[in-house]
C-alpha positions in Angstrom: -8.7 -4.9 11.0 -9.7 -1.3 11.2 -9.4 1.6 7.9 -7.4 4.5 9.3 -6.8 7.6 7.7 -3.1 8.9 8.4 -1.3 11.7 7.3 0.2 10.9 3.6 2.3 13.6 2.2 5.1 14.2 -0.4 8.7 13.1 0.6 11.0 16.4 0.9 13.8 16.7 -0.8 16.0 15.9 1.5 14.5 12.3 2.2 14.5 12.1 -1.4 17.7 12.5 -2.1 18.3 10.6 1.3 16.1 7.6 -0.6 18.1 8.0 -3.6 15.4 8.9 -6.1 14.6 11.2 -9.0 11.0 12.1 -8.3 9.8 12.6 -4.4 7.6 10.0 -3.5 5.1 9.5 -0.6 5.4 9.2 3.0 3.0 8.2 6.0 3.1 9.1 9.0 1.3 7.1 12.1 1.5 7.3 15.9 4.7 9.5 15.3 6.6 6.7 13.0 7.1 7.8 9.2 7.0 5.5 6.6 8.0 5.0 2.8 5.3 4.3 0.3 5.8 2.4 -2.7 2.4 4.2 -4.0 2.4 7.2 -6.6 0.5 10.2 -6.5 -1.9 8.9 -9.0 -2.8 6.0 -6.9 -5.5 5.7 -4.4 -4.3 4.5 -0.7 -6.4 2.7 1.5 -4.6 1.8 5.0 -5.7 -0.6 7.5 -4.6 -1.5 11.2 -4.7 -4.4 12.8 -2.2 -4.3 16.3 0.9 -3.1 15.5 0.6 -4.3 11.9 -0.3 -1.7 9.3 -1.5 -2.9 5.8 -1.8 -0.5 2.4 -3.5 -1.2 -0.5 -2.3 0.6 -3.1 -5.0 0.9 -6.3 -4.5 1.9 -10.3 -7.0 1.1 -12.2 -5.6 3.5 -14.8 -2.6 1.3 -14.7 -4.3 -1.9 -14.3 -2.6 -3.3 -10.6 -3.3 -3.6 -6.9 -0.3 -3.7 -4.5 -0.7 -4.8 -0.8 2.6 -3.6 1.5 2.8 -4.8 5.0 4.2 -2.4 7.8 5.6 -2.5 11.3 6.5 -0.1 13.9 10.1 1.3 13.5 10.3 -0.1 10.0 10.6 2.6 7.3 9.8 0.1 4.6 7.4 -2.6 4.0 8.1 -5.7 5.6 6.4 -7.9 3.0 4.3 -6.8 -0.1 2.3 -8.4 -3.0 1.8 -6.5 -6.6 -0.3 -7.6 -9.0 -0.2 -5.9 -12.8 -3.5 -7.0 -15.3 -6.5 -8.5 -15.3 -5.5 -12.0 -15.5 -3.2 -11.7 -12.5 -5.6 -9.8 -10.0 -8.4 -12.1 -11.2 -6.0 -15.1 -10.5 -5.6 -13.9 -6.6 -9.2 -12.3 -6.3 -11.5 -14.1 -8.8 -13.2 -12.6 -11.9 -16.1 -10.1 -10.0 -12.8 -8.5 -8.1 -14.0 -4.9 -9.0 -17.1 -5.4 -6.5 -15.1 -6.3 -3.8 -15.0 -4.0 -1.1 -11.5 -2.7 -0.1 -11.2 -4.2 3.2 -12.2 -7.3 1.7 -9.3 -7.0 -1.5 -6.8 -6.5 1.5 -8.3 -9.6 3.4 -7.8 -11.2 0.7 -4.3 -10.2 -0.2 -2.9 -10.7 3.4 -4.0 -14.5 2.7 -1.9 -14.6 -0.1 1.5 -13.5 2.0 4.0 -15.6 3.2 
């Protein structure tokens, strides 16, 4: 699994009144294929590779959660996603010293956790 740094931008208006929404979110784009985030603006991305498979750890600590989103090629939405909200859920998944976890190694860990 390899960090990558695509393009993340702003939806346009069109896609997001396309997506049905009142506030534009974010899209990636990667190899030509755009996809919708589930992150906000305030959130720090962190996007892995492995194959095909694209992986992005979304992460609040403002807000308290981690979410993990799982990607394919040709799939505009995640394919399979964890979120975790609060202390005592992240420390549940990740175990108490969580915060001194690298990010590659919180997504490791996530992708364990999916079904």
């Amino acid at each position: 699994m390899q960090q990558i740094n695509p393009r993340i931008r702003s939806m346009s208006w069109d896609e997001t009144t396309e997506y049905g929404l009142c506030n534009r979110g974010l899209m990636m784009e990667d190899n030509e294929i755009t996809y919708r985030l589930s992150s906000g603006s305030a959130d720090s991305l962190y996007v892995f590779k492995s194959g095909v498979v694209l992986y992005v750890l979304t992460v609040n600590l403002n807000l308290d959660y981690l979410a993990l989103d799982v990607y394919m090629p040709n799939e505009p939405d995640p394919i399979d996603s964890i979120f975790l909200q609060g202390e005592w859920s992240i420390e549940e998944f990740l175990g108490k010293r969580w915060r001194t976890l690298s990010v590659k190694s919180i997504t490791s860990c996530l992708i364990n956790h999916l079904s």
